[in-house]
C-alpha positions in Angstrom: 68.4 113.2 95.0 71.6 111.4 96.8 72.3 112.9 100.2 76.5 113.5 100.3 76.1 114.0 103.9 75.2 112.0 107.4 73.6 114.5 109.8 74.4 113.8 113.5 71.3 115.7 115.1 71.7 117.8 118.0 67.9 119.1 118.9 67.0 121.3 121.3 62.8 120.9 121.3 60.6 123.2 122.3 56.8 121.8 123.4 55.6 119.1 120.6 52.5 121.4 120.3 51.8 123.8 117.1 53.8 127.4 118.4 51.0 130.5 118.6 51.3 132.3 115.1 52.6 129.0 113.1 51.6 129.1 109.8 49.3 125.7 108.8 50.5 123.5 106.4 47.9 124.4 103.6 48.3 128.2 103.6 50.4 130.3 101.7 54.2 130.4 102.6 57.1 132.3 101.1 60.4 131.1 102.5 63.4 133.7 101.5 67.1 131.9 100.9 69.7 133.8 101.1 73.7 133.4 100.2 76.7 134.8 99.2 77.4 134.8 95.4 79.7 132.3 93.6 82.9 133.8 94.8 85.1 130.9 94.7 84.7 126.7 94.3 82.7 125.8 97.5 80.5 128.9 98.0 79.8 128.1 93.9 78.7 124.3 95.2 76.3 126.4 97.6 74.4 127.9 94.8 74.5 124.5 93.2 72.3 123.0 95.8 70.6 126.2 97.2 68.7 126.5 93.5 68.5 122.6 93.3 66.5 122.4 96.4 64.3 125.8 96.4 63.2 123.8 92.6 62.2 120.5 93.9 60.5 122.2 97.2 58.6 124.6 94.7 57.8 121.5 92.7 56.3 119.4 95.7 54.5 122.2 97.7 52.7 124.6 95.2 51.6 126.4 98.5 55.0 127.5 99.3 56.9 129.9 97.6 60.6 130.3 97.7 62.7 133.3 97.0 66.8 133.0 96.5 69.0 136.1 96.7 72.6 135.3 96.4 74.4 138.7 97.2 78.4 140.2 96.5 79.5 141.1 100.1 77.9 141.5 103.7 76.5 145.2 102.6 74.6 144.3 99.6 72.8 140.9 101.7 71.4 143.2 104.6 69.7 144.7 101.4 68.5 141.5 100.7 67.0 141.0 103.8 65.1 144.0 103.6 63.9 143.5 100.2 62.9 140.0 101.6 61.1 141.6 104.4 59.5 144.6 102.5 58.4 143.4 98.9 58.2 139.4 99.9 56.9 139.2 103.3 58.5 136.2 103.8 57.2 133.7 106.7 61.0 132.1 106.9 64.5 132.7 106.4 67.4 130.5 105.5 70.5 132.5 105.4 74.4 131.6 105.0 75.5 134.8 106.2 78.7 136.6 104.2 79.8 137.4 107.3 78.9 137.3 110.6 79.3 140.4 112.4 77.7 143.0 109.7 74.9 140.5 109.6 74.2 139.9 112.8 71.8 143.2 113.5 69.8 142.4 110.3 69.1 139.3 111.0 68.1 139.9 114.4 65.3 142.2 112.9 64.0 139.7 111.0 63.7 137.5 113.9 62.0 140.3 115.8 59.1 140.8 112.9 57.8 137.3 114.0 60.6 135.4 111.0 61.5 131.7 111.4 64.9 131.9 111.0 67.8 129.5 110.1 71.2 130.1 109.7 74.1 127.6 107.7 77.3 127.7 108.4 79.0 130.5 109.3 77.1 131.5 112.8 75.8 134.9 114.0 77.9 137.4 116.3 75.3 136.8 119.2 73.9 133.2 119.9 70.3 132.9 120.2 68.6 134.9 117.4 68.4 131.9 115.1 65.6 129.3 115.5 68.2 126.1 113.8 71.4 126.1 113.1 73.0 124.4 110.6 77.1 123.8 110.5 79.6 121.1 108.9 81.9 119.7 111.8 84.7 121.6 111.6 86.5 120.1 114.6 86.0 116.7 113.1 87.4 117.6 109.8 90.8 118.5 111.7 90.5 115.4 113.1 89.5 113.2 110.7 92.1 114.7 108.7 95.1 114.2 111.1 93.9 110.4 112.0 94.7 109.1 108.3 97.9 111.5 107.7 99.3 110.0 111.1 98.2 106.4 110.0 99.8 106.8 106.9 103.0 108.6 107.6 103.5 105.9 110.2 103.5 108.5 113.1 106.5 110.0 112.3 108.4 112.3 109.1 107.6 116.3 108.1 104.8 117.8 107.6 103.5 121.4 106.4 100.4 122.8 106.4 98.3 125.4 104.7 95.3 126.8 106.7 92.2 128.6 106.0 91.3 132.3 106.6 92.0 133.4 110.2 88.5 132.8 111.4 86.8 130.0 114.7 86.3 127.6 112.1 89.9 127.5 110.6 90.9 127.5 114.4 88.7 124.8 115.2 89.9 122.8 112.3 93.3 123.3 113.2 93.6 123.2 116.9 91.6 119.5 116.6 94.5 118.7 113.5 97.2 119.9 115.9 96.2 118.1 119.4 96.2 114.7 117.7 99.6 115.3 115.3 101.2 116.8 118.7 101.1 113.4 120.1 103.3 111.8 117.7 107.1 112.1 116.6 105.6 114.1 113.1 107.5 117.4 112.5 105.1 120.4 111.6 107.8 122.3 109.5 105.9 125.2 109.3 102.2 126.7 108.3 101.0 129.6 106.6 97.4 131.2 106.2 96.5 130.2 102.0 92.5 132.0 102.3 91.1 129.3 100.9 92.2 130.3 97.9 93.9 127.9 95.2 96.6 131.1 94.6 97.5 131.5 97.8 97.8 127.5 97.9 100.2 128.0 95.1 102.6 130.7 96.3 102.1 128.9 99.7 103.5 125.8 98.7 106.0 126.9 96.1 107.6 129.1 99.7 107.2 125.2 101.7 109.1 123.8 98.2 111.9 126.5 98.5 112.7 126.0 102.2 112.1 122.5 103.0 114.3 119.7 101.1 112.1 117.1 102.9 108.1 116.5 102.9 106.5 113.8 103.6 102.7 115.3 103.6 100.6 118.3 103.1 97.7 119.4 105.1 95.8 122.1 102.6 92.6 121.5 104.8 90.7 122.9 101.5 90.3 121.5 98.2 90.9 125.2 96.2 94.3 124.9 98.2 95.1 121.6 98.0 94.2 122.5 93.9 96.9 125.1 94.2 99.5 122.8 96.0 99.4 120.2 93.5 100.2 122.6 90.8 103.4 123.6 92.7 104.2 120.4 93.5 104.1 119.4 89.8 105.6 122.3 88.9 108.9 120.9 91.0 108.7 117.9 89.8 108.2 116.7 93.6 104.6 114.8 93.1 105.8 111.4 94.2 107.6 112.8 97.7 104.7 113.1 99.3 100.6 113.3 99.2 98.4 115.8 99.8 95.1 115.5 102.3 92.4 118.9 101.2 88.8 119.1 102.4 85.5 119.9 101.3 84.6 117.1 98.6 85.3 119.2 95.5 84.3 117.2 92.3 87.9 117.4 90.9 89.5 116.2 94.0 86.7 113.4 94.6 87.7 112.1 91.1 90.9 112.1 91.8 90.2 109.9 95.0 87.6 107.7 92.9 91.3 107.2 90.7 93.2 106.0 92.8 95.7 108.8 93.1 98.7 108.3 94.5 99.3 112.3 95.5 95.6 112.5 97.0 94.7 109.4 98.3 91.7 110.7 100.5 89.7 113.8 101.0 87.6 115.2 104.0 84.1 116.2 103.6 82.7 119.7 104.3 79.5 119.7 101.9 78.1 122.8 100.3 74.4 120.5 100.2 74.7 122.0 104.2 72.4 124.4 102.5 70.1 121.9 101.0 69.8 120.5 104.6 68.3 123.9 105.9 66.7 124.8 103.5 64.7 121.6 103.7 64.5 121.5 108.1 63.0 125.2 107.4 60.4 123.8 105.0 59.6 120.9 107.4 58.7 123.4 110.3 56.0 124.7 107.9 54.6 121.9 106.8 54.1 119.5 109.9 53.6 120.3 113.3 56.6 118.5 114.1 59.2 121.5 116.3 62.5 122.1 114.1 64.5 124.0 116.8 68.2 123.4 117.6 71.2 122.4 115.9 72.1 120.2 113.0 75.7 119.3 112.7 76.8 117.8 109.3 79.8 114.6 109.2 82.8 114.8 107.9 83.8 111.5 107.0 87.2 110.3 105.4 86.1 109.9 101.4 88.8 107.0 100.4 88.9 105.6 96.6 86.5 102.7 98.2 83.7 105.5 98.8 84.2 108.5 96.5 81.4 107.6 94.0 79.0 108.2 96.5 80.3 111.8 96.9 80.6 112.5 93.4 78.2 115.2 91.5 79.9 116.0 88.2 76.9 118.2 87.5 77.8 120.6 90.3 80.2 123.2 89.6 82.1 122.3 93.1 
């Protein structure tokens, strides 16, 4: 299976030694995974590789025995975690939490009945419950991002941008964005919160379209945005004003990158295979005597027409 992802490794190690209580490679293992539900494009690329990998781990380890729950909001995955504990007895956990807050407790319980526990993505309320952490870089992807828009608007013209949900990582996207574009003579016209949504993208944009005569380049920092922002662009007939840089590596964009078009020239990755990557770190720490503790940070590099193949998975539904 092609990785879409370089992994910049951050470990915090514990002694090299085989941890009182770990289970041996041979015995039997069940490992519980557990995400939200397909609710829009990139928690639908989740499921994608959450099922791909729990198959090919169940294929190569008959010992081990995975479980995947994918749940509708915060309330029904705490229930999931107690099924998990209570009918599954599950030696490991590998959770993308809905949210953090409601989930925090939960998981903290499972990690006091003796759990190994990971946690993708969106982190926990309180820091130091999990065993590894898994997270895309979502400082770099601000970054990342505003180093080719300020390269190719020539470090000056207007700008607008359409953010995430107001949560850390949409502020650490942004802030990272902001403090390189704040160095240069590019206008920020204005931004608006679009929810990651490709509606809100829409109506965002359609509002920057109204208002603003002049615009050089979008920052939707999300491809179900960016998808929303080209329709309104279209829809004005304003598609070769500007371009548009989105985020993610959502197989509609990517193709668009692998064409070489004009209105999104690049995109920025944030891969939903971050669950593939702890799901198989989890497995790892059961089947060698090799400590999996810390964090694991995934790249986001800049996916240009020269590179896109290699971030392209038309089977996935994101």
């Amino acid at each position: 299976m092609k990785r879409v992802f370089g992994v910049v490794l951050a470990l915090v190690l514990a002694a090299a030694v085989m941890m009182p209580g770990q289970v041996l490679a041979e015995d039997e293992i069940t490992i519980g995974v557990s995400i939200p539900a397909a609710t829009h494009g990139w928690t639908g690329g989740v499921n994608y590789w959450a099922q791909v990998t729990v198959d090919r781990i169940e294929a190569e380890y008959p010992h081990i025995n995975m479980v995947l729950l994918t749940a509708g909001g915060p309330g029904e995955q705490a229930n999931d975690l107690e099924d998990l504990m209570a009918i599954h007895n599950i030696d490991g956990l590998v959770i993308l939490p809905f949210e953090s807050d409601p989930l925090t407790d939960p998981v903290e319980m499972v990690k006091e009945a003796g759990v190994f526990v990971t946690v993708v993505d969106r982190g926990l309320a309180r820091e130091g419950i999990e065993d590894i952490y898994v997270a895309g870089d979502n400082p770099a992807m601000g970054r990342v991002s505003a180093e080719y828009m300020i390269e190719a608007m020539g470090g000056e013209g207007k700008m607008v941008i359409l953010r995430g949900i107001p949560t850390v990582i949409d502020n650490q996207r942004f802030d990272a964005f902001m403090e390189l574009v704040e160095e240069t003579d590019i206008e920020v016209l204005d931004w608006e919160h679009a929810y990651w949504n490709r509606d809100d993208g829409f109506e965002v944009m359609q509002d920057f379209l109204a208002r603003f005569p002049e615009i050089d380049a979008v920052w939707a920092q999300d491809d179900d945005i960016a998808l929303g922002v080209i329709e309104a662009v279209k829809q004005a007939g304003r598609e070769d004003e500007l371009f548009i840089v989105g985020g993610a590596g959502m197989k509609e964009v990517i193709a668009r990158v692998m064409e070489g078009d004009r209105l999104t020239p690049v995109n920025v990755l944030y891969p939903p295979a971050m669950i593939a990557t702890g799901i198989e770190v989890t497995v790892t720490r059961f089947v060698t005597d090799a400590p999996m503790f810390g964090t694991y940070i995934i790249d986001s590099p800049l996916i240009t027409q020269e590179n896109a193949a290699d971030f392209y998975f038309p089977d996935s539904p994101f």
